[in-house]
GUKEDO-203180 format. One record per residue (C-alpha): x, y, z; residue number from 1; residue in three letters. Coordinates in steps of 0.5 Angstrom, whole numbers, plus 500, padded with zeros to 3 digits. Example, Ala and Ser with C-alpha at 12.3 -4.5 7.8 and 13.67 -1.06 7.14 Angstrom:
BEGIN
<site <525 491 516> 1 "ALA"> <site <527 498 514> 2 "SER"> 
end
This chain:
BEGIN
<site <163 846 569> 1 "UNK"> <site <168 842 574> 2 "UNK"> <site <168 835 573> 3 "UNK"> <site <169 833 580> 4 "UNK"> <site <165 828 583> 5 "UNK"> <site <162 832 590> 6 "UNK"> <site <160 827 595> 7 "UNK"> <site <155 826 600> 8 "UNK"> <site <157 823 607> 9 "UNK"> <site <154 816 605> 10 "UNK"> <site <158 817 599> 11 "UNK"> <site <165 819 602> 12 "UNK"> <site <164 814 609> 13 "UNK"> <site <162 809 602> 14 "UNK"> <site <169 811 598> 15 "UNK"> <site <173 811 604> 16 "UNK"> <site <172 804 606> 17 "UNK"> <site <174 802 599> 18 "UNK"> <site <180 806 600> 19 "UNK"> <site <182 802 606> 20 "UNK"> <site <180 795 602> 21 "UNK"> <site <185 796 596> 22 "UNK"> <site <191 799 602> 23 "UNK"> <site <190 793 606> 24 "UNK"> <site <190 788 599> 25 "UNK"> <site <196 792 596> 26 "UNK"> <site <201 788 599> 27 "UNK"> <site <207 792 597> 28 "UNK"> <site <205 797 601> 29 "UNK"> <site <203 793 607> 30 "UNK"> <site <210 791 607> 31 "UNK"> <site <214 797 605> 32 "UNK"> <site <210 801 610> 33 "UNK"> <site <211 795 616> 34 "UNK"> <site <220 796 614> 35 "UNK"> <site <218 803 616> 36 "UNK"> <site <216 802 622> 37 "UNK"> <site <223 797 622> 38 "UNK"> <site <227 802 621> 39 "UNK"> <site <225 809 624> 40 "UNK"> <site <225 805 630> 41 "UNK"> <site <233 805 629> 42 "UNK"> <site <231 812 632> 43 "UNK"> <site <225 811 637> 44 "UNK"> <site <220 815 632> 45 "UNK"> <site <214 813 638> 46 "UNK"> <site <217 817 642> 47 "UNK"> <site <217 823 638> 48 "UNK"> <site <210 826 641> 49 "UNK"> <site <208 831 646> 50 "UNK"> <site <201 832 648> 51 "UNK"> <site <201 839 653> 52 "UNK"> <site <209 838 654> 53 "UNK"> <site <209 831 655> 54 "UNK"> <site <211 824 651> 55 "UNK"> <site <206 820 649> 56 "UNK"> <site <211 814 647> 57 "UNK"> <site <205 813 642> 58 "UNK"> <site <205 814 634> 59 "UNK"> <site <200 819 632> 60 "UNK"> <site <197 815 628> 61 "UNK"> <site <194 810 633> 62 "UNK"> <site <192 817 638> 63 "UNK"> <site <188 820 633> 64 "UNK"> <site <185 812 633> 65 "UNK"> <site <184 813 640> 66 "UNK"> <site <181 819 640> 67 "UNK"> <site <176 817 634> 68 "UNK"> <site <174 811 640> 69 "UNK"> <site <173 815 645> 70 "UNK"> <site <169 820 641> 71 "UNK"> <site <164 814 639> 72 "UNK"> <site <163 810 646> 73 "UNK"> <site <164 817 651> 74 "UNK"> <site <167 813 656> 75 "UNK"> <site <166 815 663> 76 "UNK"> <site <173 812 665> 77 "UNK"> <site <179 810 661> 78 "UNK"> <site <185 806 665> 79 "UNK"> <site <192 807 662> 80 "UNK"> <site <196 801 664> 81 "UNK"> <site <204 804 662> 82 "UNK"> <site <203 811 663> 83 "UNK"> <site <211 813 661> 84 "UNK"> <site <211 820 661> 85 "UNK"> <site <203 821 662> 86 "UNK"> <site <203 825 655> 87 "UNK"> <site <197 821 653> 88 "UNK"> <site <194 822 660> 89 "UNK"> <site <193 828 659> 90 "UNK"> <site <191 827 652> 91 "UNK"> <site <185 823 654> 92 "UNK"> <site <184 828 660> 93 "UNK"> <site <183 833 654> 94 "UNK"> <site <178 830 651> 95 "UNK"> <site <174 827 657> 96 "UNK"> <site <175 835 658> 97 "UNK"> <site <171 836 652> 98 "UNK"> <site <166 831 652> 99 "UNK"> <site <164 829 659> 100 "UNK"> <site <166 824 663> 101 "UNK"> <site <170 821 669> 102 "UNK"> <site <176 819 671> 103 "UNK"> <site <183 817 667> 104 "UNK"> <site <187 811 671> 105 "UNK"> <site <195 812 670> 106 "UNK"> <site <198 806 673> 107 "UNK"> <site <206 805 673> 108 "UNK"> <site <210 802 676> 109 "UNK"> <site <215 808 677> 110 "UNK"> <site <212 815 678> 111 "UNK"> <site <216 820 679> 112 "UNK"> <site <215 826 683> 113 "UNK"> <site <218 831 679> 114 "UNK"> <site <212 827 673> 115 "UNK"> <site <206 828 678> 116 "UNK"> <site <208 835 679> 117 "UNK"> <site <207 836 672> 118 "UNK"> <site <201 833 671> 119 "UNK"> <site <199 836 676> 120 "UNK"> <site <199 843 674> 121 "UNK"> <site <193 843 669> 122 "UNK"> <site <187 845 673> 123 "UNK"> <site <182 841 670> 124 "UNK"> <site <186 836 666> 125 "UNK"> <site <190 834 672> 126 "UNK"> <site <183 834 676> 127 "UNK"> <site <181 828 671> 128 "UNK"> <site <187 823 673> 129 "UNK"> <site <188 818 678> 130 "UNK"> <site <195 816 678> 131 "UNK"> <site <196 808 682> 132 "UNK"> <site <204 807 683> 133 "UNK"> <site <204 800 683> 134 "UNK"> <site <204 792 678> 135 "UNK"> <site <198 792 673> 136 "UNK"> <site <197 785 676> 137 "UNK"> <site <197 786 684> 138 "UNK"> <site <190 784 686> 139 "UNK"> <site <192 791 690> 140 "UNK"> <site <192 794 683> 141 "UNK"> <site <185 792 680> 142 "UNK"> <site <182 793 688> 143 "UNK"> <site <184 800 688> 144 "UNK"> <site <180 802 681> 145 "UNK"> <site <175 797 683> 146 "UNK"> <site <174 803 688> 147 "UNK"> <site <174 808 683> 148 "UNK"> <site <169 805 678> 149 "UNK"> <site <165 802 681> 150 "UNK"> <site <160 800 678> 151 "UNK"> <site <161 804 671> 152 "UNK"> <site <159 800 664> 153 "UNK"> <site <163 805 660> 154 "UNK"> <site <170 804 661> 155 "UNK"> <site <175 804 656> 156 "UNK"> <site <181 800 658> 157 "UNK"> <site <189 801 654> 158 "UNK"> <site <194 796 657> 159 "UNK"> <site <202 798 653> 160 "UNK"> <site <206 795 659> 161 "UNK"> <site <210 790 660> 162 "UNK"> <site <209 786 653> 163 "UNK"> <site <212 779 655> 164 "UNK"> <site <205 774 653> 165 "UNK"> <site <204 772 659> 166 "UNK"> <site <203 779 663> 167 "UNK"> <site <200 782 657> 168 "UNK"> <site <195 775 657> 169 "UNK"> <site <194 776 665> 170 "UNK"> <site <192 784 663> 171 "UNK"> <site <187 781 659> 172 "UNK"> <site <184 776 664> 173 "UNK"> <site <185 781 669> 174 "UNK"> <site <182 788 666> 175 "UNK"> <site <177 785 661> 176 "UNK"> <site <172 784 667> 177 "UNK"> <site <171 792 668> 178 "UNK"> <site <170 794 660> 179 "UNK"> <site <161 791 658> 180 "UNK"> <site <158 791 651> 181 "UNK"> <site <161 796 646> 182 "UNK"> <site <168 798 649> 183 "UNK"> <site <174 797 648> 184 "UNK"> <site <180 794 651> 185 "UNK"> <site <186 796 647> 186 "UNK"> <site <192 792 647> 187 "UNK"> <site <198 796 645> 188 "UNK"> <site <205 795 641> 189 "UNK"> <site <203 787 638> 190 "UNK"> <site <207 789 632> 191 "UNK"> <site <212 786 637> 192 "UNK"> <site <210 780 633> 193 "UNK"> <site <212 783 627> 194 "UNK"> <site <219 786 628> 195 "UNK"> <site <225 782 628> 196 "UNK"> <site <229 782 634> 197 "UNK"> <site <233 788 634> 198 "UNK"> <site <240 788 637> 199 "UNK"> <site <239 796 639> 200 "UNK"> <site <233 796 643> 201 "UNK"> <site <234 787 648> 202 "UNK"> <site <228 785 651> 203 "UNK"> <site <226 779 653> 204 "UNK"> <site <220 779 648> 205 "UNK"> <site <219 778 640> 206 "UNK"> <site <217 774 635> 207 "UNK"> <site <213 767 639> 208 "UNK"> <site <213 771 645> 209 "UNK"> <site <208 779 645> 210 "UNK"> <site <203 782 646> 211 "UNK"> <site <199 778 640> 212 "UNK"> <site <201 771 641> 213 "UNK"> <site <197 775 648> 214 "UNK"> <site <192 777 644> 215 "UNK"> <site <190 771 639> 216 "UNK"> <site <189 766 646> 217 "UNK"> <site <185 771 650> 218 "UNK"> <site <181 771 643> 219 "UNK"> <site <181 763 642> 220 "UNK"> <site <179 763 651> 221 "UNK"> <site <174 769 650> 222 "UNK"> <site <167 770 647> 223 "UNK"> <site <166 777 650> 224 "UNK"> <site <171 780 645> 225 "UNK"> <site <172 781 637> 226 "UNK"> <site <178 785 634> 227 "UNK"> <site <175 791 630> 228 "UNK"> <site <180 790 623> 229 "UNK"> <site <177 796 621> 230 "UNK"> <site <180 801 626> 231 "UNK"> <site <187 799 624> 232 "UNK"> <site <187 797 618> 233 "UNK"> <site <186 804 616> 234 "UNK"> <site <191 807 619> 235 "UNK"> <site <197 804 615> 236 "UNK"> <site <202 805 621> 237 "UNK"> <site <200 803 627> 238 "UNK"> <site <204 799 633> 239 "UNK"> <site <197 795 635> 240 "UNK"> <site <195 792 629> 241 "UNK"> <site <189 787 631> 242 "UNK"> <site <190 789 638> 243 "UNK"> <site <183 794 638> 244 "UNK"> <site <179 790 641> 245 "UNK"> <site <171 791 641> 246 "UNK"> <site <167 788 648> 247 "UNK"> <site <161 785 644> 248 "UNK"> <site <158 781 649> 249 "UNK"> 
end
């Protein structure tokens, strides 16, 4: 006869938080784990995914969050502020596919032709997204997806553009209005806080000056949002550690 423990649900959901409690108090691990994503960046590991031919400049760790947050909330609409290589756009659409929903808002200020014509060419998943070319803070901007959501309470909105702290805290101000109770507003790439500057990618953020130093005064300001811990504490290797934000009021 095994001895083999064989779980039910409430048993495995219960071992899994446990689990994750010891990851985030083993210190060895956070901190070897964090040298990784130090080093891989040498070699631009985010930018080594593809969803339906596209890159998503994403880790895939930090995608399959994602998608475990739009299975739970269903939102009707997801703004995706920085869409690169619209990889992820058509990630999102995939789902919304699959579980009902609206719309996907790209917003980029650089689109290229030869880029909307791919993302155009998936029939229904192309149908999905709205692609705004233009600034993340042009009032024209937030006029232009007002007229898209309406009066929606279940958007969903990622902001991975640029990560200086005083665009990302103007994005948060800016786009924390669209999301009500119980979704999300994901503020991407506040690892920048914990990378040392790196001589072979210059940019005019870093350490002091990120998306969570961003993050952290937008928390402090206000009292709509809390920072889920339990979405990225389990994933080990995320680039938004502290940045999934819940609406809570």
């Amino acid at each position: 006869m095994s001895d083999k423990k064989y779980y039910s649900r409430e048993e495995f959901e219960d071992f899994r938080k446990a689990s994750v409690a010891a990851m985030i108090d083993d210190e060895v691990l956070q901190r070897e784990s964090l040298n990784v994503l130090v080093q891989a960046d040498h070699h631009n590991w985010i930018h080594q995914t593809n969803w339906f031919g596209e890159p998503i400049l994403n880790l895939p760790q930090d995608m399959f969050a994602l998608q475990e947050i739009i299975f739970r909330t269903r939102p009707e609409f997801i703004i995706e502020v920085g869409m690169a290589w619209g990889g992820s756009l058509l990630f999102y659409s995939t789902l919304l596919e699959s579980l009902g929903g609206g719309k996907i808002i790209g917003i980029d200020l650089y689109i290229p032709e030869d880029l909307k014509q791919r993302l155009a060419a998936h029939g229904k998943l192309s149908r999905r997204i709205t692609l705004i070319n233009g600034s993340s803070i042009d009032p024209n901007t937030i006029t232009q997806i007002q007229s898209i959501i309406g009066n929606s309470h279940h958007v969903m909105v990622i902001l991975d553009s640029f990560h200086t702290h005083d665009h990302v805290l103007k994005e948060l101000r800016l786009y924390s209005p669209f999301v009500r109770k119980n979704n999300y507003l994901v503020c991407c790439d506040t690892i920048v806080e914990y990378i040392p500057v790196q001589a072979h990618r210059p940019r005019p953020w870093g350490p002091g000056n990120s998306p969570k130093t961003a993050v952290d005064q937008f928390i402090r300001e206000n009292g709509r949002f809390i920072i889920d811990r339990h979405i990225s504490d389990k994933l080990l290797f995320t680039c938004n550690p502290g940045g999934y934000l819940k609406c809570v009021d």
